[in-house]
N, C-alpha and C positions, 0 to 999 in steps of 0.2 A: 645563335637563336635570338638574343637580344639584338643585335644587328638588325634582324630581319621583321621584328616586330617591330624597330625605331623607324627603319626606313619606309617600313609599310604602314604604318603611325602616319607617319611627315607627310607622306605621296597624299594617303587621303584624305588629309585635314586638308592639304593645299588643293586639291581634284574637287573636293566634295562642298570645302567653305563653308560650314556651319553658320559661321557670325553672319554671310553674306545670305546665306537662303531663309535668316530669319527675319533681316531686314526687307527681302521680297516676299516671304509672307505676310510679315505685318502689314506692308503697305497694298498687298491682294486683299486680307481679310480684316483691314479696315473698317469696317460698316458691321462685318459678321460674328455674332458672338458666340461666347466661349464654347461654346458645345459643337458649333460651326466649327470651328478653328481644331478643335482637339478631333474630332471628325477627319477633318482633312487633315490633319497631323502623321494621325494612325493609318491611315488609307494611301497616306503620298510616301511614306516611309516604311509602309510593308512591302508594296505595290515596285520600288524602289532598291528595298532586298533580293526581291525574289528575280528581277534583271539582273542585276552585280550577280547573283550566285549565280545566275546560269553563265553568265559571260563566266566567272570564274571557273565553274564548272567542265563548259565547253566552248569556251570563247578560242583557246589556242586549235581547237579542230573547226570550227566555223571557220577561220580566217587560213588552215591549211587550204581548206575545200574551195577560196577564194585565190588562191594563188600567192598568198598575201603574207612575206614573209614574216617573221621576228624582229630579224633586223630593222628589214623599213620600218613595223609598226614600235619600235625602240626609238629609231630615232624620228619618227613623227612625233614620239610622246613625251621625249627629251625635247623638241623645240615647244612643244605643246605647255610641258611644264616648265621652261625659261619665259614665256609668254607669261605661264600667270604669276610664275617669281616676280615678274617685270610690274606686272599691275598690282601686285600688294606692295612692292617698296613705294609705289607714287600714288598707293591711298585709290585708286582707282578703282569700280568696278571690274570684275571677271569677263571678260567679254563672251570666252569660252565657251559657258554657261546662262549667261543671260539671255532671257529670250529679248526675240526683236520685239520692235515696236509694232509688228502684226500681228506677233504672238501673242501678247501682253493684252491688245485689243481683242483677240480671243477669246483671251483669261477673263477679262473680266466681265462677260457677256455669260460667262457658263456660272451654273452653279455649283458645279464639280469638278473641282479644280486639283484634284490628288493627283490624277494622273498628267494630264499637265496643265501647268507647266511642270509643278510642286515633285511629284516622282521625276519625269524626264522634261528638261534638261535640267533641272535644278539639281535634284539629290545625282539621279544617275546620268552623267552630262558621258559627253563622248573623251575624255578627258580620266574621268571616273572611271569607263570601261575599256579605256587602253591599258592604265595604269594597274585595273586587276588582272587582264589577261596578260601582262609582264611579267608582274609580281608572281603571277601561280607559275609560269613558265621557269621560272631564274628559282625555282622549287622543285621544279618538274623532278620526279622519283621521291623526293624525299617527303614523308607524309609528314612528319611532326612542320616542318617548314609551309607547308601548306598550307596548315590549321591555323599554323599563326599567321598568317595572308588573310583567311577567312578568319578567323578571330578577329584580329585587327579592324577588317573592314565591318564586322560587328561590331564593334569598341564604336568606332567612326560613326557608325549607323545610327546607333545611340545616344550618341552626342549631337547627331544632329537632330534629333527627334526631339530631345530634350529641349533643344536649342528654338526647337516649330512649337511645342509648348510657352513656351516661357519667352517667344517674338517678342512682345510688347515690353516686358520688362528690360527684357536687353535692348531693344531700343530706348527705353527711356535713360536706362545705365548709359551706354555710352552717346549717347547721344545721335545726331546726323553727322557730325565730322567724325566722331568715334567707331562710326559705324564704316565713315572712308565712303559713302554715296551718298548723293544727293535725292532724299526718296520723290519728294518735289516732283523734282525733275523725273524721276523713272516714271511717274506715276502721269506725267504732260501728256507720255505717250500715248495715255490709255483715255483720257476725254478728248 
């Protein structure tokens, strides 16, 4: 049972990237204050839950009804997740998750920004819903193993809600190289 909470820990700190999605908020709501911000905090991280639960929910019968086994979407989500191993050892952005530079030009043109980018692809990236429809499947029958799949990504959920709260500060804590992106630069895309 700890196993299963560790490993379901690790997947979605590394899927979900807290540090990373507060460093793309900050630099989204920039100009917007505090009330702005905790708005779309609460909105992009409910909005965010209630995806993840359904995928965990019914993610492994959506993907029967596609043809779409286990296996391949395992090892899609193993190369998926050696991808962003790759990009946190050399400090890089999540490519994963990031939106592109049309999305971004999107983002900042809207004034409601919860759903996206900030819910998907940020919180609930395609990465995030591989990883839970695995996770509940390598459970599959056993309910207490489950809960802590869903607990877990509760935990995770949390932490990064916390983490859309408190954007600013943690960019000021660790700084732009702390942070491993160049907001600058994210942000070129979008003037």
């Amino acid at each position: 049972m700890t196993e299963t909470a560790a490993v379901a820990l690790a997947t979605f700190f590394a899927t979900i990237g807290p540090i990373d999605i507060a460093a793309m908020f900050a630099a989204f709501t920039a100009e917007n204050t505090n009330r702005y911000r905790r708005l779309m905090a609460i909105r992009g991280t409910i909005i965010a839950t209630v995806i993840l639960l359904i995928f965990a929910l019914f993610g492994n019968a959506l993907l029967s009804s596609m043809g779409i086994s286990l296996a391949a979407l395992s090892g899609a989500g193993g190369i998926l997740l050696l991808l962003i191993g790759i990009e946190m050892v050399f400090a890089r952005e999540p490519s994963v998750s990031r939106p592109t530079s049309e999305e971004e030009l999107e983002a900042s043109s809207k004034q409601d920004i919860s759903v996206f980018p900030i819910a998907t692809p940020l919180i609930a990236g395609p990465g995030t819903m591989g990883a839970v429809i695995l996770l509940m499947a390598n459970a599959d029958g056993d309910l207490v193993r489950q809960g802590i799949v869903i607990g877990s990504l509760l935990i995770m959920l949390l932490v990064t809600f916390l983490s859309l709260l408190l954007a600013s500060r943690i960019q000021n804590f660790f700084g732009v190289t702390g942070m491993g992106c160049d907001l600058n630069r994210s942000m070129q895309h979008i003037d």
